[in-house]
C-alpha positions as CSV (number, residue, x, y, z in Angstrom):
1,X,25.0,-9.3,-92.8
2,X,25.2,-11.5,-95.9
3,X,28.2,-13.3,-94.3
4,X,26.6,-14.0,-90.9
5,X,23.8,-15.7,-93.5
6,X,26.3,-17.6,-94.9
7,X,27.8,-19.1,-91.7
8,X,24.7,-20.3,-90.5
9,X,24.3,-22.0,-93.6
10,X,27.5,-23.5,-93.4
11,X,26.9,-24.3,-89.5
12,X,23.5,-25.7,-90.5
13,X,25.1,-27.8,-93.6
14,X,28.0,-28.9,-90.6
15,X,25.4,-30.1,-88.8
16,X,23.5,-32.3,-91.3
17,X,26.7,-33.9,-92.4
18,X,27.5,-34.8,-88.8
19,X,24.4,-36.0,-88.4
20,X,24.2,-38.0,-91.5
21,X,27.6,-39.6,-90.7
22,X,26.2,-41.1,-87.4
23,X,23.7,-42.3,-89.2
24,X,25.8,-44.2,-91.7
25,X,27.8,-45.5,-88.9
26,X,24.2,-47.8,-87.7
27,X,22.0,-47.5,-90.2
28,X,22.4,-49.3,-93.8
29,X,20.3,-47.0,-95.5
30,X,20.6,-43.6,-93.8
31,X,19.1,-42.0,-96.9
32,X,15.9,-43.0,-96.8
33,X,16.1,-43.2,-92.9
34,X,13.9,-40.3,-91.8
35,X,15.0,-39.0,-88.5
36,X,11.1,-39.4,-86.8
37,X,11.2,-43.1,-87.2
38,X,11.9,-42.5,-83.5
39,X,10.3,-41.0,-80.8
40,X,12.4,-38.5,-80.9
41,X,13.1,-35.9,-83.3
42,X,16.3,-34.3,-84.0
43,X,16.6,-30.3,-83.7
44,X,19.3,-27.4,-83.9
45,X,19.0,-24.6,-81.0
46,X,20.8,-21.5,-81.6
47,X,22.3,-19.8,-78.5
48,X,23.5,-16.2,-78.5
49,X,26.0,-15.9,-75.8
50,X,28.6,-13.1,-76.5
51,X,32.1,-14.3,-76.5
52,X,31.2,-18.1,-76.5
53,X,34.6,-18.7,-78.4
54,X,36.4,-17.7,-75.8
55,X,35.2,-19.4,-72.7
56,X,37.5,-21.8,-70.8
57,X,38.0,-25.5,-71.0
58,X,36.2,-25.2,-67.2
59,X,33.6,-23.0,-68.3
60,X,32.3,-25.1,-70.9
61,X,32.5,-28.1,-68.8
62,X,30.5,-26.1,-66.3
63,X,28.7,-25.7,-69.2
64,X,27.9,-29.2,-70.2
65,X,27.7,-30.4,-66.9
66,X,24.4,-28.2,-65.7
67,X,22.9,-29.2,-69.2
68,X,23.6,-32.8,-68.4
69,X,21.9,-32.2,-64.6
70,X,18.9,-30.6,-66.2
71,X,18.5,-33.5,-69.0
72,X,18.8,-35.9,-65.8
73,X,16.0,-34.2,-63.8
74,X,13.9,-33.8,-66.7
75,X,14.1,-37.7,-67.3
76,X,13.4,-39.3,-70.4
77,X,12.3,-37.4,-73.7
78,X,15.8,-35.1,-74.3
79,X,19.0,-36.1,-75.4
80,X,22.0,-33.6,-76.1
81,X,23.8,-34.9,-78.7
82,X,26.4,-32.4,-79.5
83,X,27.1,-28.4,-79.7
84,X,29.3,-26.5,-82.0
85,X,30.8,-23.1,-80.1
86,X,31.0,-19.8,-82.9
87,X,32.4,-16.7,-81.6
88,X,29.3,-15.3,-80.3
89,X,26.8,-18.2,-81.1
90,X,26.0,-21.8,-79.5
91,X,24.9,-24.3,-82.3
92,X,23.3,-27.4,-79.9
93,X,22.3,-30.2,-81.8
94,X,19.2,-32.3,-79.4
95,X,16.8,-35.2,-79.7
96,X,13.6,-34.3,-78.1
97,X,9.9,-35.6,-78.1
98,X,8.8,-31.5,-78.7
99,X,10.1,-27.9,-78.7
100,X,8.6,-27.4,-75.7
101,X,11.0,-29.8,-73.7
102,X,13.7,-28.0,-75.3
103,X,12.7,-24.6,-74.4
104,X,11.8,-26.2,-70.4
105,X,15.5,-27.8,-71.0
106,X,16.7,-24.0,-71.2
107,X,14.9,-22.5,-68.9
108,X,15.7,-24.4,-65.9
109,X,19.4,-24.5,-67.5
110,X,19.6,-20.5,-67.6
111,X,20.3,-21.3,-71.0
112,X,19.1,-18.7,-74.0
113,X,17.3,-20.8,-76.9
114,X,16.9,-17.8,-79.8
115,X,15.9,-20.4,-82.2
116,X,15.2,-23.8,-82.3
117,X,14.5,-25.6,-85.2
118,X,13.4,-29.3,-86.3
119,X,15.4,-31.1,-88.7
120,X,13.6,-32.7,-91.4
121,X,15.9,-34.8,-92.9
122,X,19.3,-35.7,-93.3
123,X,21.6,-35.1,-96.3
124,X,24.9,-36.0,-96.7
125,X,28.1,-36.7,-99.3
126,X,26.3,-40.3,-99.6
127,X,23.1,-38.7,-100.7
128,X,24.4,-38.3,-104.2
129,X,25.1,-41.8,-104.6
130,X,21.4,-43.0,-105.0
């Protein structure tokens, strides 16, 4: 149990850096930059699907391509930026106006959403430097 904490942590922490790297990349201050200067806020979804890590190349893509058809039909307001596949466990990073598009996303997606969770900020290796 305490190591299943940890990895979320780590997958969490993953994220963030990720995250915070893109933002370096086109933002000169991505410290101070808070991610709901947009419309859009950034959050992490947590997906339980049992033996995730060992779907096929094709199954993902089947994956990613219904996610991408759903985003499309919903229109504007949700944006998948990235997912990180665990074992058992889909970590999908999103930009969304609210949770509620996200959970809609999943719904019409057949996708599970166990957790979703705004990101308030982003922290990164350059954080230490101001």
């Amino acid at each position: 149990m305490k190591t299943k904490g940890l990895f979320k942590v780590l997958i969490i922490s993953i994220v963030l850096t990720t995250i915070g790297s893109h933002a370096q990349k086109t933002d000169k201050n991505p410290i101070t930059k808070n991610m709901e200067s947009t419309a859009l806020k950034t959050y992490l979804i947590e997906r339980d699907i049992p033996n995730a890590g060992q779907l096929s190349q094709e199954q993902l893509a089947g994956i990613a391509q219904k996610s991408n058809a759903v985003i499309a039909e919903m229109g504007n307001g949700l944006e998948w930026v990235h997912s990180y596949v665990t074992e058992n466990k889909v970590y999908c990073v999103y930009k969304a106006e609210n949770e509620e598009a996200l959970k809609q996303h999943a719904e019409k997606g057949g996708f599970p959403a166990n957790s979703i969770t705004e990101l308030a900020t982003i922290i990164n290796p350059a954080t230490a430097k101001n």
